[in-house]
C-alpha positions as semicolon CSV with decimal commas, in nm:
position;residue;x (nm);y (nm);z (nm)
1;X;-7,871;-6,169;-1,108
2;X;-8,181;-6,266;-0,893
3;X;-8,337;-6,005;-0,633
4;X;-8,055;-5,988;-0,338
5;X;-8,264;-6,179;-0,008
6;X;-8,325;-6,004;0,271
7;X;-8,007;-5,869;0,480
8;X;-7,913;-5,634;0,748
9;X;-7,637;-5,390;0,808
10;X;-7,471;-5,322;1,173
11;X;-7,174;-5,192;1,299
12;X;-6,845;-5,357;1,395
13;X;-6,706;-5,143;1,600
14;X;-6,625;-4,784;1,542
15;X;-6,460;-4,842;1,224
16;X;-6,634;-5,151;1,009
17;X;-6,982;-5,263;0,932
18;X;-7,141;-5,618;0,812
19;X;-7,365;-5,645;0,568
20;X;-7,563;-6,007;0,714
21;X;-7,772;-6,225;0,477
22;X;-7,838;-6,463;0,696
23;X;-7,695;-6,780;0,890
24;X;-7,731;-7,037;0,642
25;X;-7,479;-7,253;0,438
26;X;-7,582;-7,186;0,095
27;X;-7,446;-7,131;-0,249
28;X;-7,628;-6,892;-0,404
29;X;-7,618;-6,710;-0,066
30;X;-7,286;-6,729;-0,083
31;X;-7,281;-6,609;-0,503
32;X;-7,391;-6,303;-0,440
33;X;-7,162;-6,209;-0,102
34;X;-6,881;-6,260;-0,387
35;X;-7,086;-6,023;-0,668
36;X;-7,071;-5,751;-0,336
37;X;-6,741;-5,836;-0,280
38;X;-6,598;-5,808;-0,651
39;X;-6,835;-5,547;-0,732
40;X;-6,693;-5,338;-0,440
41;X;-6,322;-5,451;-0,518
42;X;-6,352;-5,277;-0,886
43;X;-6,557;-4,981;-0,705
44;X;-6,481;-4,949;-0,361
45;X;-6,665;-4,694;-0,160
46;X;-6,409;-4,420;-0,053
47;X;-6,250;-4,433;0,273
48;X;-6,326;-4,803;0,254
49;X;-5,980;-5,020;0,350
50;X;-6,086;-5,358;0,292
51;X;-6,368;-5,598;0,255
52;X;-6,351;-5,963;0,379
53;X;-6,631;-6,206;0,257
54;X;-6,821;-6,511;0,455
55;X;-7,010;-6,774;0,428
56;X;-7,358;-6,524;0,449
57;X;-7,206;-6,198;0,529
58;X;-6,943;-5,941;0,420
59;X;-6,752;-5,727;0,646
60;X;-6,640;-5,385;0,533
61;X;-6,347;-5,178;0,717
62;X;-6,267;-4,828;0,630
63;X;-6,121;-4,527;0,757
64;X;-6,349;-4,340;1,016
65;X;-6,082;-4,076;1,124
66;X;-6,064;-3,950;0,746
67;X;-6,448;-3,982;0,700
68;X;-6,513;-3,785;1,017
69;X;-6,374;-3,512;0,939
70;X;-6,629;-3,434;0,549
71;X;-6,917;-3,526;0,793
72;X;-7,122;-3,250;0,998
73;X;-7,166;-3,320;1,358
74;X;-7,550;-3,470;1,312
75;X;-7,453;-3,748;1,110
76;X;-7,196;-4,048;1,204
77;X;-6,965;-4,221;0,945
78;X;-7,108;-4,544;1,009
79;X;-7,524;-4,364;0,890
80;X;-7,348;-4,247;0,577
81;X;-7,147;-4,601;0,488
82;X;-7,450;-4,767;0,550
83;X;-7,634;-4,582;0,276
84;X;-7,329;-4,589;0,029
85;X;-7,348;-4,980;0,077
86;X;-7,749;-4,984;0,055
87;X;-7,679;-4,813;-0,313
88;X;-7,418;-5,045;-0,402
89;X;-7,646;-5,336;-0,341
90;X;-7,948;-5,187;-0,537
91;X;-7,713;-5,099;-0,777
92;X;-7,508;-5,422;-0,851
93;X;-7,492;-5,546;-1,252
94;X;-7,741;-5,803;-1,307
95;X;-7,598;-6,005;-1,582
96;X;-7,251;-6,077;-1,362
97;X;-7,135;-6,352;-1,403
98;X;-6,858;-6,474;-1,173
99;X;-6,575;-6,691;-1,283
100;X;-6,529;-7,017;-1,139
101;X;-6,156;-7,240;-1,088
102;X;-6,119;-7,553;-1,130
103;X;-5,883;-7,700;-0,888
104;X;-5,796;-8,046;-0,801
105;X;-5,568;-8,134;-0,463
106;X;-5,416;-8,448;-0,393
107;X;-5,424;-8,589;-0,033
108;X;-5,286;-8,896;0,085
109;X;-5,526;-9,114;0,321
110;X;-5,249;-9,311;0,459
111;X;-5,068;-9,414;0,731
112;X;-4,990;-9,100;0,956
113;X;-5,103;-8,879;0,718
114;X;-5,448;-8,962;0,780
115;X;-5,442;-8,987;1,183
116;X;-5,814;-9,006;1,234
117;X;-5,936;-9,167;0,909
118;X;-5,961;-9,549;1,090
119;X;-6,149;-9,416;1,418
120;X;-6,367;-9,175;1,189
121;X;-6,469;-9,451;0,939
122;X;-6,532;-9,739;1,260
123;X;-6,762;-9,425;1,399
124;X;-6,954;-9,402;1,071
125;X;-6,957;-9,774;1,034
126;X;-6,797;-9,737;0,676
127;X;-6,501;-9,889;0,563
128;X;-6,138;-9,702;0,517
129;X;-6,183;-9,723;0,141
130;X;-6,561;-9,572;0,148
131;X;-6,456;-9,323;0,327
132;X;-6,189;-9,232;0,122
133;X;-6,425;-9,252;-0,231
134;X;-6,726;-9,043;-0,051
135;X;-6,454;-8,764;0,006
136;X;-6,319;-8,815;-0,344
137;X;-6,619;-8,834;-0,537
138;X;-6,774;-8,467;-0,471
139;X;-6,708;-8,126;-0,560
140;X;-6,656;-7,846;-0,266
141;X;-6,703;-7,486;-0,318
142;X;-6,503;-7,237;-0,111
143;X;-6,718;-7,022;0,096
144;X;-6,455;-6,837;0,268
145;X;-6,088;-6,854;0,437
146;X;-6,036;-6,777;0,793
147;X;-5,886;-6,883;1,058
148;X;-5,533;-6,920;0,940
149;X;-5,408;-6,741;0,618
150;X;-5,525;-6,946;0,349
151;X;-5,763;-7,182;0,552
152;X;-6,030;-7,257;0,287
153;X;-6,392;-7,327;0,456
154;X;-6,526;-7,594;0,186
155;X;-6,881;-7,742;0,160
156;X;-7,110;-7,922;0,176
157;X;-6,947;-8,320;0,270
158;X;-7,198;-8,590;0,214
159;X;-7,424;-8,692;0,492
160;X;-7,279;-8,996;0,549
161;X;-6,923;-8,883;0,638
162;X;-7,038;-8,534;0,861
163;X;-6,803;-8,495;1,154
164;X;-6,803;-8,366;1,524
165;X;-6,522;-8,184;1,601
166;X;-6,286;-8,334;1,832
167;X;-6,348;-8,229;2,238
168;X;-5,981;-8,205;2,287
169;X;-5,820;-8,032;2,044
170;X;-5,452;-8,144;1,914
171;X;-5,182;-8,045;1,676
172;X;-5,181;-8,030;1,287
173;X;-4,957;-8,041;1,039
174;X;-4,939;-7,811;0,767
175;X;-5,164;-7,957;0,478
176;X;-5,363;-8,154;0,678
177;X;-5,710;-8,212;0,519
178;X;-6,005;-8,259;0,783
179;X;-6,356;-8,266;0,810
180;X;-6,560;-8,095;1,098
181;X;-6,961;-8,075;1,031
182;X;-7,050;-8,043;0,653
183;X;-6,753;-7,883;0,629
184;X;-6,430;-8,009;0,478
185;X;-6,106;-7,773;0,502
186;X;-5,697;-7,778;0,472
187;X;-5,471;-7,674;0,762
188;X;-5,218;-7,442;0,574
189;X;-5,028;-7,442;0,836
190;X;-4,959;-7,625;1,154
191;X;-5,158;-7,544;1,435
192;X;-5,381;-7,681;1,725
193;X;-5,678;-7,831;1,557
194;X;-6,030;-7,967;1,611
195;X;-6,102;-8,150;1,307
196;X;-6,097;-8,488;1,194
197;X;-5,798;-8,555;1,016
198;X;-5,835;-8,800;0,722
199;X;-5,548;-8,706;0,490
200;X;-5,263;-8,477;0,355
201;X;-5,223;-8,300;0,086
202;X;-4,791;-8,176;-0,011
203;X;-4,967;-7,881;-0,182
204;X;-4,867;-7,511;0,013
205;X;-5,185;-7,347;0,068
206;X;-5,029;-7,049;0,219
207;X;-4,711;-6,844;0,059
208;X;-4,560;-6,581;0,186
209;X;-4,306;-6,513;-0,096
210;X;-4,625;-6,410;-0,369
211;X;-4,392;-6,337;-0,615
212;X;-4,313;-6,734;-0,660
213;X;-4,589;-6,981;-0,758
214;X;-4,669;-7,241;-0,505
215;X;-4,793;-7,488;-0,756
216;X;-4,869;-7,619;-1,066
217;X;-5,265;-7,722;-0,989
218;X;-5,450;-7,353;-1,028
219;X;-5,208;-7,151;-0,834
220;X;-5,277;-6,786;-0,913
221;X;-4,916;-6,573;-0,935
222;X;-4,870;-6,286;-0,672
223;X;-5,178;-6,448;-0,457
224;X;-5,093;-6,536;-0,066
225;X;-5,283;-6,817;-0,099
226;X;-5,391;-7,097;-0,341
227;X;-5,777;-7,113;-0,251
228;X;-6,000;-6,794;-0,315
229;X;-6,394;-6,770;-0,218
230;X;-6,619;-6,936;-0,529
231;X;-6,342;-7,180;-0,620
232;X;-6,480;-7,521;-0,697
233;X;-6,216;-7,806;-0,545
234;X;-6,210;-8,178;-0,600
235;X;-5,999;-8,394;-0,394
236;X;-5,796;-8,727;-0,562
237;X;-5,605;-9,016;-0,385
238;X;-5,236;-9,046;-0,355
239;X;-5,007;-9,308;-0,223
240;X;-4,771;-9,220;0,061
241;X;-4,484;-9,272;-0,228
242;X;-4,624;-9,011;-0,468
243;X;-4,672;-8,805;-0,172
244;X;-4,306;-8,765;-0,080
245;X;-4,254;-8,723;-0,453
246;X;-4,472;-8,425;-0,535
C-alpha cells in the first residue's frame, strides 16, 4: 500500500476521535479509510466500541469511563487513543488488498417511479433516454452510508447529468434512486428528501430481520444492509412490469 497522505486527528467529543484525510471525493482516499477501517475491525484498539468510515475520514468511538480509570491524572484518554491510532496507521500491512463486490441494481425510470427524471433531463437539455443510458453506463463505488441505515453515498455521476439538490425538500419512497451533486444514492427507506429522483429500484436496501437475505443480487447473510463501503454498483433498466414482478 502507498505512503498514507497527510491526515489529522481531533476529538469528537469526550468519547470519539476522527482521524481526517482530507475533504476531497477520491478513491484511493477513500481505499485506504477502508484498510484503517478493516485493519482496526480484525485489531481493534481496546476500549474502542466502534469505528464508522467516510468519504475522507474515519470516526472512532470507545469507552472513556473504562479508559480513565488505567490512565494517571497527567494524561487524558483521548492523548493516549491518539497515539494507539498514530501506530496503527504506521503500522498497517502494505500488501492489503481489499476485496471488491460486484453488485448490479435494477431501477425503473418510469412513470412515477422516476418523479423528477423529465424536469431533470429538460434542465440538462438531454433527452429521457440519455439520461437514463449516462446513469446506466458507469460504475459507482460506495464511499460510505449515512444518513438513513443503509443509505449508500455512491460516486462519481458523469458531468453531464450532476444535480442540485432540490430547495424544497419532499417525500421519498423507499428505494428511490436519486442524484444530488456527483453523487448518486438509494433512499432505503422513505423519508423527506432533497435529491433528484430519476428511478426505483424493488431491491430492500435496509433489513432489519439479518437473519433472512434481502436478495438474490450480492446480498451478504446476517448484514443490515445490502451496500457496504468499497462496493462497486452498476445500475440496469427495468420496465414498470418487471418492476412489480421482482
Amino acid at each position: 500500500m502507498p505512503d498514507l497522505p497527510s491526515h489529522t486527528i481531533f476529538p469528537l467529543g469526550d468519547s470519539a476521535l476522527t482521524i481526517d484525510f482530507g475533504n476531497v471525493i477520491d478513491k484511493q482516499l477513500n481505499q485506504k479509510v477502508l484498510l484503517l477501517f478493516q485493519h482496526l475491525r480484525a485489531h481493534p484498539i481496546p476500549g474502542m466500541i466502534e469505528s464508522l468510515p467516510a468519504y475522507n475520514s474515519l470516526t472512532i468511538y470507545y469507552d472513556a469511563f473504562q479508559l480513565h480509570k488505567q490512565f494517571p491524572e497527567n494524561k487524558t484518554v483521548y492523548d493516549w487513543m491518539a497515539g494507539q491510532v498514530e501506530e496503527r496507521l504506521q503500522g498497517l500491512p502494505q500488501d492489503t488488498v481489499l476485496s471488491t463486490r460486484n453488485i448490479e441494481i435494477p431501477v425503473c425510470y418510469e412513470g412515477e417511479y422516476a418523479p423528477d427524471l423529465t424536469a431533470f433531463a429538460t434542465l440538462k437539455k438531454i433527452s429521457v433516454e440519455e439520461l437514463v443510458h449516462i446513469h446506466t453506463s458507469a460504475t459507482y463505488r460506495v464511499y460510505m452510508l449515512g444518513f438513513l441505515p443503509g443509505f449508500a453515498y455512491m460516486g462519481e455521476v458523469d458531468d453531464r447529468i450532476i444535480a442540485p439538490r432540490k430547495q424544497q425538500p419532499g417525500k421519498v419512497e423507499a428505494g428511490s434512486v436519486g442524484i444530488a451533486g456527483k453523487q448518486t444514492g438509494i433512499y432505503p427507506l422513505s423519508s423527506p428528501g432533497g435529491w433528484q429522483i430519476i428511478g426505483r429500484t424493488p431491491l430492500k436496501l435496509f433489513n432489519p430481520h439479518p437473519d433472512i437475505q434481502m436478495s438474490e443480487a450480492g446480498s451478504l447473510e446476517n448484514s443490515l444492509c445490502l451496500l457496504q463501503p468499497g462496493d462497486e454498483v452498476k445500475f440496469y433498466s427495468i420496465s414498470q412490469d418487471e418492476f412489480k414482478d421482482h
